[in-house]
N, C-alpha and C positions, 0 to 999 in steps of 0.2 A: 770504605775503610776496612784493613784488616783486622781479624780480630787480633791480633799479637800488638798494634798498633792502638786500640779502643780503652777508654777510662774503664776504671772498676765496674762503674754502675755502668755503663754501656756495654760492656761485654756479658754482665748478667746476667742483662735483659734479651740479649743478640741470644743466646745459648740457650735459655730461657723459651724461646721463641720458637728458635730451631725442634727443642727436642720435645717441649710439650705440645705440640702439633700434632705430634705421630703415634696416635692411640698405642698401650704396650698392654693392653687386659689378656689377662689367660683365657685361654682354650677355653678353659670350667667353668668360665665367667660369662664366654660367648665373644670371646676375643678373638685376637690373630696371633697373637704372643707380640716379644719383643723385638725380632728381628729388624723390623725397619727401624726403632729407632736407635738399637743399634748401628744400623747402619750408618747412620746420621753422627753419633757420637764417634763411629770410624772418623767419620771426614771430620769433624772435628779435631779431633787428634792429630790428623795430617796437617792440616791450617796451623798448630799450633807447633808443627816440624817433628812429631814425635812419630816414630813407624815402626820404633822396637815392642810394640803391644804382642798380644796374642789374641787371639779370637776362639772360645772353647763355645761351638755350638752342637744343640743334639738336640732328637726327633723325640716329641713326646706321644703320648699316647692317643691323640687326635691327629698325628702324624703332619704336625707343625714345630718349625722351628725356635725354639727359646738358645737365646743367645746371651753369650756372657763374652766381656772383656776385661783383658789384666795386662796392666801396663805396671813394671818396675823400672825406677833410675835408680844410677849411684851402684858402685858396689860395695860391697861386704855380705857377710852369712846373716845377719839381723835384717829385718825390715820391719817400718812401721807402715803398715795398710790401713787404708780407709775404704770401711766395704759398702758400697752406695748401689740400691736396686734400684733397676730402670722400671720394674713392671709397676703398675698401680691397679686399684678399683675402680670398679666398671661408675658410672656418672649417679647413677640412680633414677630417682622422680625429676627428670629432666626439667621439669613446669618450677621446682624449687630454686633453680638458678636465674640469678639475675645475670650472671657473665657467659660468654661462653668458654663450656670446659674446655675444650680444647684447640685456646687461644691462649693466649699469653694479653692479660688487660693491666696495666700499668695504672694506678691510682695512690702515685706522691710514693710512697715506702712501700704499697704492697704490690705483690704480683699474684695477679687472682687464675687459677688454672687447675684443672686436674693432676694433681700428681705434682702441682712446683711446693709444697713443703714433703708430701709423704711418696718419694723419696728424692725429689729433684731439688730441693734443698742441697741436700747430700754431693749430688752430682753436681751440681754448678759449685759448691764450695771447691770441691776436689777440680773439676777445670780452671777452675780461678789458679788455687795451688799451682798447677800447671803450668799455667800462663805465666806467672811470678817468676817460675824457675829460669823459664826461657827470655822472659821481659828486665827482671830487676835484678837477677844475677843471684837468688836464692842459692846457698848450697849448703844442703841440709847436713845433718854431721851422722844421719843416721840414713841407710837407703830410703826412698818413698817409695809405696804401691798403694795403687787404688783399683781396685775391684767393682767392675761396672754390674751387676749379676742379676738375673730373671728369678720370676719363680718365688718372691719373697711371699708374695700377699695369700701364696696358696699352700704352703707350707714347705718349699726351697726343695724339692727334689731334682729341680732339674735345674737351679740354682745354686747354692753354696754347697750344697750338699753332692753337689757335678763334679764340682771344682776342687772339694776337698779330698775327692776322689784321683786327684791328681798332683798329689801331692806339692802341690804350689806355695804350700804354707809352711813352715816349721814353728814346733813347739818354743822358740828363740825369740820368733816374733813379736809384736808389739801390736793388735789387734784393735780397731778403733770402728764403732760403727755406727756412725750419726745417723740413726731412726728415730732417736726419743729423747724428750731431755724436758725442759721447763722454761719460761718466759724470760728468767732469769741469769736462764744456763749453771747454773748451784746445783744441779745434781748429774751424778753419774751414776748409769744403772748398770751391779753389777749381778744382778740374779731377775730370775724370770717365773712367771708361774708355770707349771704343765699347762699343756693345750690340749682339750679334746673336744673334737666335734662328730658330733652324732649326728644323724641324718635315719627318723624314723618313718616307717611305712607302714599304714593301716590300713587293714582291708577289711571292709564291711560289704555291704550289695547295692546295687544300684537299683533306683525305681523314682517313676513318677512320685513329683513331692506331696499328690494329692492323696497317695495312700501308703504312707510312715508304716501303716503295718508290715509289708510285706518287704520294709527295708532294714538294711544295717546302717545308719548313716556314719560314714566311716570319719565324718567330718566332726560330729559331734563325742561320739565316742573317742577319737582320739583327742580333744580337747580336756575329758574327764583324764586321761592318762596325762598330758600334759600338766596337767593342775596337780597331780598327785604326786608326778615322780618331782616335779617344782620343790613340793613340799618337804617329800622327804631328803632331798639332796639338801636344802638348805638349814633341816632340825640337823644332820647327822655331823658335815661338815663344817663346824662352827668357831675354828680356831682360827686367831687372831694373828699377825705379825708386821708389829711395825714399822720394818724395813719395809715392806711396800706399801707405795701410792694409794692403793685401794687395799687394806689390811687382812682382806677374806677371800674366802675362794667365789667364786660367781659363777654363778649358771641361768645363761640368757635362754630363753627359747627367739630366735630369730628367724631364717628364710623361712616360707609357707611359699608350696609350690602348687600350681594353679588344680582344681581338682573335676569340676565341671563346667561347660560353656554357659550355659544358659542356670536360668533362676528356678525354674521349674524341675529340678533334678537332683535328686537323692545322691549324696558323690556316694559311691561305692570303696573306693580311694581314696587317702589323701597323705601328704607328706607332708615333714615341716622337719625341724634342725635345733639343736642345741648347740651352746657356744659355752662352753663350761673351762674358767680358768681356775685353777685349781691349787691349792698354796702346794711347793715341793712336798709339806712334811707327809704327806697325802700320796701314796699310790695310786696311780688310774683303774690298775686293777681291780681294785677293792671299789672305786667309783663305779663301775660297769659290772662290779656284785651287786652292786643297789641297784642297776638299771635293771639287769636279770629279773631281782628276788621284783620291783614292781610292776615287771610284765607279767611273773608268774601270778601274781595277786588279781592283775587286771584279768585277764585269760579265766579266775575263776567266776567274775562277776559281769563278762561281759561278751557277745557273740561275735563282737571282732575280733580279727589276731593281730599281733602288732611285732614287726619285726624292727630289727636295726642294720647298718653297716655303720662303718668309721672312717669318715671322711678324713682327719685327722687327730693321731694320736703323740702326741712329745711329752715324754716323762720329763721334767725340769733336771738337768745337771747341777753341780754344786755350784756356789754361786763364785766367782772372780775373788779370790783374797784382796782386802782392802789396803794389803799388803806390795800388793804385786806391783813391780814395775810401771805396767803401763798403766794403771791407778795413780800410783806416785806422779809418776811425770807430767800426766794429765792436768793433776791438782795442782801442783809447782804452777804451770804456764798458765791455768786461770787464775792463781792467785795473783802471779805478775802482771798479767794483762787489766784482770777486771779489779784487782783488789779485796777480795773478798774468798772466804775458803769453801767452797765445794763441800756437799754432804754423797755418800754413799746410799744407795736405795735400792728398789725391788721394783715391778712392773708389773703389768698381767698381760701387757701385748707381748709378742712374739717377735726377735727378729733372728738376724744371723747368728749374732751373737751366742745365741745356744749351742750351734752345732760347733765352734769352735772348743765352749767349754767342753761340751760332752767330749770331748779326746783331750781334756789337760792342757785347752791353751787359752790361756787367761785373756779375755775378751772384755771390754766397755761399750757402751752404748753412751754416745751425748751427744748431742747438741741446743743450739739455744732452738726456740721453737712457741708459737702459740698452741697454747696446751687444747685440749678438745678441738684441733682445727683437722686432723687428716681425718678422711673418707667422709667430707660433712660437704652439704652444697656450698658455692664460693669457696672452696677450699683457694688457702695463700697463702705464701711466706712473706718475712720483709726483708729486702733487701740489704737491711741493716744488718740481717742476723747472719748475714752469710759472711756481710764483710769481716766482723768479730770474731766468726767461730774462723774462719780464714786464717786472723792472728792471731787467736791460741796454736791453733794446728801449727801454723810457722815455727809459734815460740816453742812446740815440743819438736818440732824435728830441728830445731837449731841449737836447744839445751843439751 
């Protein structure tokens, strides 16, 4: 059976199938990038008789290819996009899955996989749309574009950030980016925290563990820095807002990178990472004054040294006026559809969305979604949710 020919639910799963197969992790991750399942989402397109797309690829700094597609129908100077990324996160403690990631397992409403809600949710709603145009005679009253794009999970440089480089979008637009939303679908997020991630290096000296005298243990020492600058990020930035989900800025210490083989050995090294989301009202600058003035404190109490780089840095742009168009229209189609009226909100994840505002074009973030389910083992969507968010999406490009 074709896909053009195939039930809702069976072609969700078919698509489903097809594209979470084909691992899309970055480079940085220890991936291959998106390219093949790109590829896969070409031949999709074609099955579905579509060949007016564009394909914007380019070589990243491990000199692999990250790919993006952009498909527009319809014409007029307006369009309303929907920007769905193909890359995802890597599996993790592989032992904590009961599925495998990269299959597609079907059980009743959910579809268990790496990458089918964070962001293949996205993409299969948007094929769907597709489909509909070409199957049941859709014709939106507003052009459609949907934005296939790499790059998300690592901070979009070779990503949306590629493509806005090419001017494919106008400030006219109608920007829509199903990454985030709620069980409900009752929110739309129109502002985002700054992102900074750090990525520290300590260096002490190596030595058999039998004699701590004559070591730095670069393991232990940087834990005592860990604990400290913890502390002081959290007395200093203490302001509330509640527009977003989580009301305060947050500074995780996360990745720890491997530092010696064996048990019997003094790391002389070691590395580890912070994940610090930051409220906008908050400069990063002024954050990375505190990280400074706490090395300089450390450095006097301690014979390691501790350096940093920045893995990534995003000052938060202003947030979406609750005003704007695509806000409006958004709200209108969920209240017709589900009955009930949508709240505006704030995030601390990171998605496209920012790079649109950062240049004045008013971006939203939604869809329906089980909330704490991306980057977690069994990661799933339900198949429910796609159908739904499917007829809103209709209902705004039809109003």
């Amino acid at each position: 059976m074709d896909l053009i020919s195939m039930s809702d639910r069976d072609f969700i799963v078919e698509v489903a199938r097809r594209i979470i197969r084909i691992p899309a992790i970055s480079p940085a991750s220890g991936g291959e990038g998106e390219k093949d399942r790109a590829d896969e989402i070409e031949r999709i397109l074609k099955e579905l008789g579509y060949s007016d797309y564009q394909r914007y690829d380019t070589t990243d700094e491990y000199g692999k290819i990250r790919s993006n597609i952009v498909l527009k129908t319809g014409k007029g100077d307006r369009v309303l996009w929907l920007v769905a990324h193909i890359d995802t996160v890597p599996v993790g403690d592989q032992t904590l899955w009961t599925k495998p990631p990269f299959d597609v397992t079907v059980d009743g409403d959910r579809m268990y996989g790496r990458g089918t809600e964070d962001d293949g949710q996205a993409v299969f709603t948007a094929l769907l749309i597709l489909k509909d145009m070409k199957m049941k005679g859709l014709k939106p009253k507003i052009p459609f574009g949907v934005a296939f794009v790499a790059d998300e999970e690592m901070g979009s440089k070779y990503g949306i950030q590629y493509l806005l480089e090419k001017n494919i979008f106008k400030k006219s637009d109608l920007i829509i980016v199903p990454d985030a939303g709620s069980e409900d679908g009752m929110t739309i997020e129109i502002a985002e925290k700054s992102i900074l991630w750090i990525k520290f290096s300590v260096k002490g000296k190596q030595w058999h563990a039998s004699m701590p005298v004559n070591a730095i243990n670069a393991f232990r020492e940087g834990s005592k820095f860990l604990l400290d600058l913890d502390r002081r990020l959290h007395e200093k930035y203490t302001a509330r807002d509640d527009l977003f989900n989580v009301p305060y800025s947050t500074f995780e210490p996360t990745k720890h990178e491997k530092n010696v083989d064996n048990v019997n050995t003094i790391p002389g090294t070691d590395t580890f990472y912070f994940d610090c989301r930051v409220l906008p009202q908050y400069n990063l600058d002024d954050v990375l004054k505190t990280v400074d003035d706490a090395i300089a404190e450390f450095h006097k109490q301690s014979p390691a040294r501790i350096t940093y780089d920045l893995v990534q840095k995003e000052q938060a742009p202003k947030k979406t006026p609750e005003d704007s168009e695509v806000v409006k229209r958004l709200m209108d189609s969920i209240k017709r559809k589900r009955g009930k009226t949508p709240r505006a909100i704030g995030i601390g994840g990171g998605t496209c969305a920012a790079f649109f505002r950062r240049l004045d074009m008013p971006a939203v973030v939604w869809f329906t979604t089980i909330e704490e389910n991306a980057h977690r083992p069994d990661e799933f969507c339900l198949i429910s949710h796609i159908l739904m968010d499917r007829d809103v999406l209709e209902d705004v490009l039809s109003s």
